[in-house]
C-alpha positions in Angstrom: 0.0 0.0 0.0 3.1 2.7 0.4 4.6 0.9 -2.3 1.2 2.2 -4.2 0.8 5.3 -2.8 4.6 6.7 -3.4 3.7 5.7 -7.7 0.8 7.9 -7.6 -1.8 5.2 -7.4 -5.3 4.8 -6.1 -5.0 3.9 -2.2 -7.8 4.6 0.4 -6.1 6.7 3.7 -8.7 4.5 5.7 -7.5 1.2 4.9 -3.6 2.2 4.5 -4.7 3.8 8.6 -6.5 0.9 9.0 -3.4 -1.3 8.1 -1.1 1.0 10.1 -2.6 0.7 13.4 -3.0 -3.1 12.6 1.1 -3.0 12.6 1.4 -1.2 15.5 -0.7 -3.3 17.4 1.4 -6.2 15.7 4.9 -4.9 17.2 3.6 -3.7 20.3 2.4 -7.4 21.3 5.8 -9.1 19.7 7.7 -6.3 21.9 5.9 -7.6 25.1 6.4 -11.4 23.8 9.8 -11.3 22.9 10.6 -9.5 26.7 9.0 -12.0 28.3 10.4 -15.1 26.8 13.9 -13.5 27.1 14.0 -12.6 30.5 12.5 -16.6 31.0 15.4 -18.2 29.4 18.0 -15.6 30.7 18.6 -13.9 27.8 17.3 -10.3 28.2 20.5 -9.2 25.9 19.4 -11.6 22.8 21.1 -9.2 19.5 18.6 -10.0 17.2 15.9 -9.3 19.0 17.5 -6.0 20.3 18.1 -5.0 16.3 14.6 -5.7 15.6 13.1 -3.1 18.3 15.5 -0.9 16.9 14.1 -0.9 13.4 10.3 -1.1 14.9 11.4 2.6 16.8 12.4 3.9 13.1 8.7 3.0 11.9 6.7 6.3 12.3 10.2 8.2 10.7 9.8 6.4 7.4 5.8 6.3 7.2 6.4 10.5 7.6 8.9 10.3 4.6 6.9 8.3 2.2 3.2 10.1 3.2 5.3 13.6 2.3 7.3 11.7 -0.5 10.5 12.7 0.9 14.4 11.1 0.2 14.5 8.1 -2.0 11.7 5.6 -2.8 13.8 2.6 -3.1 15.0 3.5 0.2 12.2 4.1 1.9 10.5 0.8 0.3 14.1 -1.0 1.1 13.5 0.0 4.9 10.4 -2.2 5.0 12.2 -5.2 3.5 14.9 -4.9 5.8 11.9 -4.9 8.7 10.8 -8.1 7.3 14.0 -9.8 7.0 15.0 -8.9 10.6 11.9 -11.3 11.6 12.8 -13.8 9.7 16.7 -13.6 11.1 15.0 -13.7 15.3 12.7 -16.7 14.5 15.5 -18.6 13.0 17.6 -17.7 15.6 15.3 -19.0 18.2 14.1 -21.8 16.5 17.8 -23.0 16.4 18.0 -23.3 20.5 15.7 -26.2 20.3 17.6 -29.6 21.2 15.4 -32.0 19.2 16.5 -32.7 15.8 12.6 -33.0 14.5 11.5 -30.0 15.4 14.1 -28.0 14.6 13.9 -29.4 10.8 10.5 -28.6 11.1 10.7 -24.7 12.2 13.4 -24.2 9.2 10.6 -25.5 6.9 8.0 -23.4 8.1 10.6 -20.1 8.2 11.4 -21.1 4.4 7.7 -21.3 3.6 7.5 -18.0 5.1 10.7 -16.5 3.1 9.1 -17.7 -0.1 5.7 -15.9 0.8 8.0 -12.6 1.5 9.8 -12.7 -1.6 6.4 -12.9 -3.6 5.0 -9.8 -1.7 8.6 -8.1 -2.7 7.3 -9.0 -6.1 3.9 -7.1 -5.6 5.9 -4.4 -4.4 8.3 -3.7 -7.0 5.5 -4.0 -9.3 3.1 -1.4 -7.5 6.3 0.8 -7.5 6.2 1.0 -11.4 3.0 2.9 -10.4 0.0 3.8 -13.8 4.2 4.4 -16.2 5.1 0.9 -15.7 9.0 1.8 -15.3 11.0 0.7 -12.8 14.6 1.8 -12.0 17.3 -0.9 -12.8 18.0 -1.6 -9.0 13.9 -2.0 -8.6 14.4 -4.6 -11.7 17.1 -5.9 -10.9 15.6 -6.7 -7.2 12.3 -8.2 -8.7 14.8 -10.5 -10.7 16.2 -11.3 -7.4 13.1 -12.2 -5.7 11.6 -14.4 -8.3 14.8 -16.7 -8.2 15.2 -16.8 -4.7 11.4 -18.4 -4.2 11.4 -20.6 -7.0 14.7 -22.1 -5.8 14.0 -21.6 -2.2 10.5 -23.5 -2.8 11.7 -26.4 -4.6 15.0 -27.3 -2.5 13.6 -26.6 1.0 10.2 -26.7 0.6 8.9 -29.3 -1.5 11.0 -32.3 -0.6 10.3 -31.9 3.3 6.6 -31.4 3.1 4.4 -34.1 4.3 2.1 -35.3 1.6 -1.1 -33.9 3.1 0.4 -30.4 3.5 2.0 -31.0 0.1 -1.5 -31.6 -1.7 -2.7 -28.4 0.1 0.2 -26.4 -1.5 0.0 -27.9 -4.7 -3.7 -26.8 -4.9 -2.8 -22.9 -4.4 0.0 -22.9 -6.8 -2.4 -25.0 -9.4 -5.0 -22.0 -9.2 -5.5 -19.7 -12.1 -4.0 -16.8 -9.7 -0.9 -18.7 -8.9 -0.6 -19.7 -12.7 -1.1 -16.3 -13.9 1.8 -15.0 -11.4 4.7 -17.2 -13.0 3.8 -15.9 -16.3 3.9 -12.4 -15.5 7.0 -13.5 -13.6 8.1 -14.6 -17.0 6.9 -12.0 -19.1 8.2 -9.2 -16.8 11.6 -10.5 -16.7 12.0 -11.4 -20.7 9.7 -8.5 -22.6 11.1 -5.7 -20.6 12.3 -2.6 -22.1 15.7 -0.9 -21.1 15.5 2.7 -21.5 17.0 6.3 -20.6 14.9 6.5 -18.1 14.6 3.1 -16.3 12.9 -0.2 -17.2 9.6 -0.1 -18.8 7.5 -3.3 -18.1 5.2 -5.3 -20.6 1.4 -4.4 -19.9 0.3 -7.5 -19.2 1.9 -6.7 -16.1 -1.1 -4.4 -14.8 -2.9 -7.8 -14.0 0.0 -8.4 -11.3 -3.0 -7.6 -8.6 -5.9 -9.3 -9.7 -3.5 -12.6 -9.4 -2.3 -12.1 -6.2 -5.4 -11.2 -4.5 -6.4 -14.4 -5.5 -3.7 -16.6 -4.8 -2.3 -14.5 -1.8 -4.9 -15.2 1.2 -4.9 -19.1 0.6 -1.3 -19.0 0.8 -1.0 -17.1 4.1 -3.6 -19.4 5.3 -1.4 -22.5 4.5 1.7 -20.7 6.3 -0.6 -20.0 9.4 -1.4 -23.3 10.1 2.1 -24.7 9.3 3.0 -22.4 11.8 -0.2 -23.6 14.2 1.4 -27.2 13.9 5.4 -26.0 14.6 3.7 -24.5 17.9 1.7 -27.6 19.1 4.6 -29.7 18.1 7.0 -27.9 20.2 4.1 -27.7 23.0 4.0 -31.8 22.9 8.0 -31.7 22.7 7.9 -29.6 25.9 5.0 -31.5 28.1 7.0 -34.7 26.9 10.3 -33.5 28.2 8.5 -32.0 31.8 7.3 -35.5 32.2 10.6 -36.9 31.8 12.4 -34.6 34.1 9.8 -35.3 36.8 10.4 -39.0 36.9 14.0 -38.3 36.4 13.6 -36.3 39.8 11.5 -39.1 41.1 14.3 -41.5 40.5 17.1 -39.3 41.1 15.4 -38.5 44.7 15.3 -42.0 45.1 18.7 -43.4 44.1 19.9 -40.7 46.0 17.9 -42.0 49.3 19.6 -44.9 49.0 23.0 -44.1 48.1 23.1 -42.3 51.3 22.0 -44.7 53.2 24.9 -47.0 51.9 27.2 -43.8 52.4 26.3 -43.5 56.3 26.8 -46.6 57.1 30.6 -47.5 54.9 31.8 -44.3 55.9 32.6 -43.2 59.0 35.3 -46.0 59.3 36.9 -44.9 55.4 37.0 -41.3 56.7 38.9 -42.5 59.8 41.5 -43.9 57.6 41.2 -41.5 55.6 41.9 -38.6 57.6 45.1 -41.3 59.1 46.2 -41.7 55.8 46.2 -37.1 55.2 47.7 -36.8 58.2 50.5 -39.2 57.2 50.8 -38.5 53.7 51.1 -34.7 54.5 53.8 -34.9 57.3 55.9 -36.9 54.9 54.8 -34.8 52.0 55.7 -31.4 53.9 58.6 -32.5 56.5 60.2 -35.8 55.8 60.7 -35.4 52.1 62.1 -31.9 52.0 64.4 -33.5 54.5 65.4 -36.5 53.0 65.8 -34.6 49.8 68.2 -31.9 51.5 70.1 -34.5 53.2 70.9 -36.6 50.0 71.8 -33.4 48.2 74.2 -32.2 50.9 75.6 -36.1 50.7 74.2 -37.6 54.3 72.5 -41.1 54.7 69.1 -41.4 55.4 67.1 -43.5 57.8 65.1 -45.8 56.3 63.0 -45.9 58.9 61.8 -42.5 58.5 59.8 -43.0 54.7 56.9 -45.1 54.8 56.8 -48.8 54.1 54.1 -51.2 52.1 51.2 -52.7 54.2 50.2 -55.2 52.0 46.5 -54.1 52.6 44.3 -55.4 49.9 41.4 -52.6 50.1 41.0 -49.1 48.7 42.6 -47.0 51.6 45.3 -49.6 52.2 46.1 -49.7 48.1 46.6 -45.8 48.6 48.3 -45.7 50.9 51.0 -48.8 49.8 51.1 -46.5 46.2 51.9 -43.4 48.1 55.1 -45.0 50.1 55.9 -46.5 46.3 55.9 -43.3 44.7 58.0 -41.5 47.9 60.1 -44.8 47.6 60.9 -43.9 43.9 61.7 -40.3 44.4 63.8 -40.8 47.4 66.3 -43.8 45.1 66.1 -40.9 42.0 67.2 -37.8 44.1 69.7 -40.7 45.5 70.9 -41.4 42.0 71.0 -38.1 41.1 72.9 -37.1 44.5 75.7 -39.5 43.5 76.0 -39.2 39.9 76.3 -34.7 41.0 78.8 -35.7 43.4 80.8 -38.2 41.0 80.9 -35.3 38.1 81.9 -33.2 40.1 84.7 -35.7 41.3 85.3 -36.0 38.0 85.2 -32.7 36.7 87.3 -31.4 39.8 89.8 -34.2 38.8 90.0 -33.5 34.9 90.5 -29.4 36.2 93.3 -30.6 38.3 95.1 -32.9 35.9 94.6 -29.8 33.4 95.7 -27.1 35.7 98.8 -29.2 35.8 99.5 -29.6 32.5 98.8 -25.6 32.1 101.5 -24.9 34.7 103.8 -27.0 33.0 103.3 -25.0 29.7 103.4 -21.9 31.3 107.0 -22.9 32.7 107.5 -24.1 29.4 107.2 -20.7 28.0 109.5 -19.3 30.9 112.2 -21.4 30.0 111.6 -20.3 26.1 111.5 -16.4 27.3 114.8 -16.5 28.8 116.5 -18.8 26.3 115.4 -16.6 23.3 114.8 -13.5 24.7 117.4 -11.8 22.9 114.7 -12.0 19.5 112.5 -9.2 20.8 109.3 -10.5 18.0 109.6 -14.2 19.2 109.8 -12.3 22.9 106.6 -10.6 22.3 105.1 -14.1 20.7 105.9 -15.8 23.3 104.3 -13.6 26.0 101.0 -13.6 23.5 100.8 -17.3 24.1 101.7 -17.1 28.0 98.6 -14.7 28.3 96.4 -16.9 26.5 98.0 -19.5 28.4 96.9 -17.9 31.9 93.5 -17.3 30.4 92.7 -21.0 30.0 94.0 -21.7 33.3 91.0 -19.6 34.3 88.8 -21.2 32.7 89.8 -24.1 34.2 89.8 -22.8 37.4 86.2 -21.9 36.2 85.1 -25.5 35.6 87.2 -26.1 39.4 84.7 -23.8 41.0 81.0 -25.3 39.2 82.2 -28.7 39.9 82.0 -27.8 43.7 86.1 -27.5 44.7 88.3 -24.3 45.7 90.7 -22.6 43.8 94.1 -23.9 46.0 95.6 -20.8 47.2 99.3 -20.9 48.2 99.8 -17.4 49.7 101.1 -17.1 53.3 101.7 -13.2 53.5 99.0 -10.3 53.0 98.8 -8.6 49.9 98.2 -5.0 49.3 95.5 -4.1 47.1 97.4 -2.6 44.6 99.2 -5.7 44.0 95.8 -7.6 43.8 94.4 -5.6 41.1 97.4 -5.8 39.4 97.4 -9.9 39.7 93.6 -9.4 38.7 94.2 -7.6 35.6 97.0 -9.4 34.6 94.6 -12.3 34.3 92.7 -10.5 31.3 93.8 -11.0 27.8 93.1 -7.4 26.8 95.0 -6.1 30.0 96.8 -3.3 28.4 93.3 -1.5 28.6 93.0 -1.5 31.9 93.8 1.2 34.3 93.8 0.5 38.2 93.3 2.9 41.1 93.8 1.6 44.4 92.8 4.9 46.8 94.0 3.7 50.1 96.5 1.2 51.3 95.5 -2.2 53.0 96.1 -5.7 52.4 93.7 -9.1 51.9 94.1 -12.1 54.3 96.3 -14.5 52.2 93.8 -17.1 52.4 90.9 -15.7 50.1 93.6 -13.7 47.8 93.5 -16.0 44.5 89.3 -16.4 44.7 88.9 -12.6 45.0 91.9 -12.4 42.1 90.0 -14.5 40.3 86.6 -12.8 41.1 87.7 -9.7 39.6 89.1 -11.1 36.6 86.4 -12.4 35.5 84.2 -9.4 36.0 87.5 -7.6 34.1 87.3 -10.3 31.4 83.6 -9.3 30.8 84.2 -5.6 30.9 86.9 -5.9 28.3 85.5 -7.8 26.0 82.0 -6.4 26.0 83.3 -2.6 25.5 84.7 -0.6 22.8 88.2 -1.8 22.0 89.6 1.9 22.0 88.0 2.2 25.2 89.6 1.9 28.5 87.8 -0.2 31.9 89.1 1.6 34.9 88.9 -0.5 38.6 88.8 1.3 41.7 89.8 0.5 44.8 88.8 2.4 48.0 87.7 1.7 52.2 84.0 1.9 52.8 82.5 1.4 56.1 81.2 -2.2 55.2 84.5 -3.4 53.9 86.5 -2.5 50.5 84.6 -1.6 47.6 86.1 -2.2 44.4 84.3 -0.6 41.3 85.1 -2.0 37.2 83.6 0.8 35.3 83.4 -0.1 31.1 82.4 2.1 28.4 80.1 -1.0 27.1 76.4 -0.7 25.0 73.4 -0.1 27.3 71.8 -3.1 29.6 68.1 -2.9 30.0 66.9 -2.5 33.8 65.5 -5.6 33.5 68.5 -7.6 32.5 70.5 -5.6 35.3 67.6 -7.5 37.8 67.9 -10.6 36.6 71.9 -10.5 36.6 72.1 -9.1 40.0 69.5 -11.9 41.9 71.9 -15.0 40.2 75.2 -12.7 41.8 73.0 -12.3 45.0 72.3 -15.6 45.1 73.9 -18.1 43.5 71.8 -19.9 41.4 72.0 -24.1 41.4 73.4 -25.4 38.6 70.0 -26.5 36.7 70.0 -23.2 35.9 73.3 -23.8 34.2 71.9 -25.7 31.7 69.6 -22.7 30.2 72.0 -20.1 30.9 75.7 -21.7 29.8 76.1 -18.8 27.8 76.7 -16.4 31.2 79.4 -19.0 33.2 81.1 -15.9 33.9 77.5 -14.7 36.4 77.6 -18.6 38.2 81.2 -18.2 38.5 81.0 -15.0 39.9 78.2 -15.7 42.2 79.7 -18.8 43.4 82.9 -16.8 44.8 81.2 -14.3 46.3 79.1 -16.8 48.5 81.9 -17.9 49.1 83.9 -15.1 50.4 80.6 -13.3 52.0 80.8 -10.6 49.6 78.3 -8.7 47.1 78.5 -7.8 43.8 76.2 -5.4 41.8 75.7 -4.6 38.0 74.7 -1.3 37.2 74.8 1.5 34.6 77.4 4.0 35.2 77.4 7.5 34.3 79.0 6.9 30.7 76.6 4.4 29.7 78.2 1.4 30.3 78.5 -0.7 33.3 79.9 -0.2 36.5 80.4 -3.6 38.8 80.6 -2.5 42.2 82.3 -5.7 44.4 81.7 -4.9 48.3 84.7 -7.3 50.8 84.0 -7.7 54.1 86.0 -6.1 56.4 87.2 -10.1 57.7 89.3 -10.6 54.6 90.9 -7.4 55.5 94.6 -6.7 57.0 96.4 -3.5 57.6 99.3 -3.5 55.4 102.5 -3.6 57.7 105.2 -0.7 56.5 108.1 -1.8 54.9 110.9 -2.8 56.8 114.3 0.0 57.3 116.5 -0.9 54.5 114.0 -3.3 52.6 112.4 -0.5 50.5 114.3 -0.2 47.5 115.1 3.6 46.2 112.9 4.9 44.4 115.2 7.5 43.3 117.2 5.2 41.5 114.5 2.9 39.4 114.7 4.7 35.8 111.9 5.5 33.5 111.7 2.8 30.3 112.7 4.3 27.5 109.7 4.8 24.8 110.1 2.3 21.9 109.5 4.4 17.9 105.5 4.7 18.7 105.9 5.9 21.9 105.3 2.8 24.2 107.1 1.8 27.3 108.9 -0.9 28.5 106.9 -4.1 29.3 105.9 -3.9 33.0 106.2 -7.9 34.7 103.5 -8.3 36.7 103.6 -11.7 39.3 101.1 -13.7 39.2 100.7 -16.0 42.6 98.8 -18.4 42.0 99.1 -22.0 41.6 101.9 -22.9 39.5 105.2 -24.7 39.3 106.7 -20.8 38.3 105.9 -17.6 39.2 104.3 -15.9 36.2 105.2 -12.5 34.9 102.6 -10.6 32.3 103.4 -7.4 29.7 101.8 -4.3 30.5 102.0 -3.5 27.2 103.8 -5.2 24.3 106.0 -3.7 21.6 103.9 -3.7 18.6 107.3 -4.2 16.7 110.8 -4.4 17.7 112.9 -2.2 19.4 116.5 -1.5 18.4 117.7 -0.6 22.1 116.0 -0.4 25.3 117.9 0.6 28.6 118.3 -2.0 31.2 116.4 -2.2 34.7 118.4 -4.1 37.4 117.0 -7.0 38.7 117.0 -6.9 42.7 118.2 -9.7 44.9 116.9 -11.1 48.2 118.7 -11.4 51.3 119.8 -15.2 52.6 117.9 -14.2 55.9 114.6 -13.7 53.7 111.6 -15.6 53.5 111.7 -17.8 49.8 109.9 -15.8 47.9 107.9 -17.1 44.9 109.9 -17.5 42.0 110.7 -14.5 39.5 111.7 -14.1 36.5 114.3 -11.5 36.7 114.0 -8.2 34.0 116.2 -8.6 30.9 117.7 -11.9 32.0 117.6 -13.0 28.6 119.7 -10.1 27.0 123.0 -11.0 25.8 125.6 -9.7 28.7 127.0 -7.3 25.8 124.1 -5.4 25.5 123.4 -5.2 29.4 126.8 -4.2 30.6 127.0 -0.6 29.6 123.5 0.2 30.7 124.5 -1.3 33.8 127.8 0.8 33.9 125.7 4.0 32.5 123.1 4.2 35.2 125.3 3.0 38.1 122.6 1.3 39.8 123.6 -1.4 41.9 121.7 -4.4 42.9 120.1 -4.3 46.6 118.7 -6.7 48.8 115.2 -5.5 48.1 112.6 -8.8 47.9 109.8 -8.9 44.7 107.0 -7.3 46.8 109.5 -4.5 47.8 110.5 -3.8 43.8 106.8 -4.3 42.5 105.7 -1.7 45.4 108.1 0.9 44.3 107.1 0.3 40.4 103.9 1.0 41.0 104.3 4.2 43.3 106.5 5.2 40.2 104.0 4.9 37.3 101.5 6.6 39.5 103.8 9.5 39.8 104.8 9.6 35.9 100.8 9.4 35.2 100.2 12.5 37.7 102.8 14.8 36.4 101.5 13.3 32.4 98.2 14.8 33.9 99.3 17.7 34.9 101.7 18.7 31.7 98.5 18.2 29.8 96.5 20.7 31.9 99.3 23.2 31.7 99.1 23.0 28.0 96.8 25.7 25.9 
């Protein structure tokens, strides 16, 4: 009737009122419906239904437009069609909730009847929008195309074969009438005898009996869908009595089976809970207390009494079968943590003995390369080569060392006396393959107890190791030494890339506490953090990661003040004279003469490193005397003594030129007054440089 109305055609306003308050009354009583039956079944925010209101609501808007003709017609017209189709979509949707096969076939076939009625009355409307002209806009056409293809198809794959035969016989009647008959071939002759032209798409006029048909045809049809839909309804009403029937017997029966199961229940089970709760109490003692026990002792190598883990009963019933598989399974865990106790303890035995045997074979290379220093030190190059390989030399006995610490032994520490801390970093750096980077500061003078001196050497090599090689190689890694009030704090500052905060975190808690080696396994690329945090549980100390102000990373190393000693003052004619201990000569690119550090750790000789190594050789380089100890002296580790290996024709008229005679001065004596004296030449360097413009 809008349809009508919009092409100019013949429509009483009583009936189209007529119609309109018949809607109305329509949505209001699907509105109060559709509430109720959602808020039954619990679901008050059903989308479909909640998009249907919403195009109800935009009902009296559109009836405004097409009464005062306004906007498009096709949209106005399309605004009722979409109406229609959101019914269709809510009674599919709740149709589909049903749990019964039957009926849910059967709703689908009575929505599809309905669908195919729609799409015919979309066929009435397209046509009563061509209006007295007969034209039609291409998308109007093109729609009515549309429609007519959708309930042919719709009626014979969906409709016909699922229709009983009486409801079959009843359809086949309305589509055998002469109104149904004349709608296919207006159908027909609409879609092949059309007209395009400028201004749309003119229809045959044989379409102007369109009406007539469907009034005929139309009412019988709508009467058919009403009762299919009458039968859907008492269907599903049977369905539902059927099912309330069934749930009250079930409840009956339920009720009853229930009766009796507690009866059986009161009777068997106050004894089962007894041993029940005996069997918790048990099973949560061992589980909380005697486990954890057993488990700790095994790991720290102990025995355990047998008597303490539960034995098998034997019992043949439920509890008893429990309670036997429990003392099984804590049986079983107890012999793996057992196994894996010894086979820990004999790697480590094994890896501790592999270390030791390789340790040994390291010191005999390094004394190899002794020997080889002073029997060919005279070639400066093969010198310099040889040095190369004695610092690669001392850094695989650190690694070694390394696997000496994981596998659960001590690094063996020969010291007797104190050594100042100046001499320690020096020991530490000399460790380091890139040492020649390294620049050490010790800010006040005291000593470490001789018995922790080659674990905190080797603590700080590693943590020099890491900030050498993950920094800039132009770049120099300065460590600082200096008292605190909890001990000595030694800071290795690097100019290194950034570390996330996070990463800082993490590193730290495995320094703070030393991870167990599980963790190893996932993290074997960072030995150097387990190693690290293993010495410093050791030795009571902490060790922090942190940025420093240049955007690298500062390690700040915190000693307790136990492995502390004042330094005792040199004894009156021990110190050797500073006065007389020359300057090396620069070499052609302006480096000086290779500083021997000692190294004192476990060796069969003591260990001297470069400082800094000729990068080619040197034509002449004055001599430094080597000092001598006094027969009265404690043996001193051995030394190899400063250009030994020169041919005596090159070293006697140095030696006559400076005048310096050999004293009774020990190594500590000579290595303390080298060091005061390259502190001195770097502070006047400093100073000369801030003089300059």
């Amino acid at each position: 009737m809008t349809a009508t109305r919009w092409a100019s055609g013949s429509v009483s306003e009583k009936e189209l009122r007529e119609q309109r308050a018949a809607t109305d009354r329509a949505a209001d009583e699907f509105r109060r419906a559709a509430d109720g039956a959602l808020a039954a079944t619990g679901r008050e925010d059903d989308h479909y239904v909640t998009e249907l209101k919403h195009s109800l609501a935009d009902l009296a808007a559109f009836r405004e437009r097409a009464d005062a003709r306004s906007g498009d017609a096709d949209r106005t017209i399309g605004y009722y069609s979409d109406l229609v189709d959101h019914i269709i979509r809510v009674y599919q949707n709740e149709f589909s909730h049903a749990e019964d096969a039957e009926l849910i076939q059967e709703s689908g076939l009575v929505v599809t009847v309905f669908t195919v009625t729609e799409m015919v009355a979309r066929e009435t409307t397209i046509l009563a929008m061509a209006g007295p002209s007969r034209r039609l806009s291409p998308s109007g056409f093109a729609e009515f195309v549309n429609s007519v293809g959708s309930q042919r198809y719709q009626y014979d794959e969906w409709v016909a074969p699922y229709l009983t035969t009486e409801d079959k016989a009843a359809y086949d009647q309305v589509f055998a009438s002469d109104g149904w008959k004349t709608k296919v071939r207006l159908e027909d002759v609409v879609i092949s005898d059309h007209q395009s032209t400028a201004s749309g798409i003119e229809l045959p006029e044989e379409a102007d009996a369109w009406q007539a048909a469907y009034d005929e045809f139309a009412p019988r049809l709508a009467a058919l869908n009403a009762e299919q839909g009458r039968a859907l309804l008492v269907h599903a009403d049977a369905k539902a009595t059927q099912l309330e029937n069934e749930v009250i017997w079930l409840i009956v029966g339920n009720g009853a089976a229930v009766i009796a199961v507690a009866a059986v229940i009161v009777l068997t089970t106050r004894s089962v809970l007894r041993r029940l709760r005996g069997l918790h109490q048990r099973t949560v003692a061992i589980a909380e207390d005697t486990l954890p026990d057993v488990v700790a002792r095994l790991q720290r190598g102990q025995p355990v009494d047998d008597d303490a883990l539960p034995a098998v009963s034997g019992d043949r019933d439920e509890v008893g079968r429990i309670s036997d598989a429990f003392a099984r399974v804590v049986s079983v865990s107890v012999d793996g943590h057992a196994r894996l106790a010894a086979e820990r303890q004999g790697f480590g035995m094994f890896a501790a003995g592999i270390a030791s045997r390789t340790g040994n074979l390291v010191s005999r290379q390094l004394a190899l390369t002794d020997e080889l220093q002073d029997a060919f030190g005279h070639d400066e190059e093969l010198l310099a080569r040889l040095m190369r390989s004695d610092q690669l030399t001392v850094g695989m006995r650190r690694q070694i060392e390394n696997l000496l610490i994981l596998a659960g032994g001590e690094i063996p520490d020969p010291h007797t006396e104190p050594m100042r801390v100046a001499d320690l970093l020096r020991e530490a750096a000399a460790e380091v393959e890139d040492f020649r980077r390294i620049e050490r500061q010790a800010l006040d003078e005291i000593s470490v107890a001789p018995r922790v001196i080659s674990e905190i050497s080797h603590l700080l090599a590693e943590l020099l190791d890491n900030a050498t090689r993950f920094s800039p190689p132009q770049s120099k890694v300065v460590i600082r030494a200096e008292l605190v009030t909890d001990g000595l704090s030694v800071d290795i500052e690097d100019r290194g890339p950034r570390v996330t905060a996070a990463t800082y975190e993490e590193m730290n808690g495995r320094l703070h506490s030393a991870p167990p080696y599980a963790v190893l396994a996932e993290n074997a690329h960072r030995l150097g953090l387990f190693v690290v945090g293993h010495i410093a549980e050791q030795l009571g100390a902490t060790v922090t990661l942190r940025r420093s102000v240049y955007g690298g990373t500062s390690a700040v190393v915190i000693l307790p003040k136990e492995l502390l000693v004042p330094t005792e003052p040199v004894r009156a004619g021990k110190e050797a004279p500073r006065a007389a201990m020359p300057a090396p000569a620069p070499g052609p690119f302006g480096e000086r003469k290779p500083e021997l550090v000692l190294h004192a750790k476990t060796r069969s000789a003591a260990r001297r490193t470069p400082e800094r190594l000729p990068e080619r050789p040197v034509e002449s380089k004055p001599s430094v005397p080597s000092p001598t100890r006094n027969g009265d002296a404690k043996p001193a580790l051995p030394e190899r003594i400063p250009q030994a290996h020169i041919a005596e024709q090159l070293r006697a008229p140095h030696a006559a030129e400076t005048g310096v005679h050999q004293d009774a001065a020990t190594p500590e004596e000579v290595a303390d007054a080298w060091a005061d004296y390259e502190h001195g030449t770097q502070t006047v360097e400093e100073e000369l440089r801030q003089d300059q413009p």
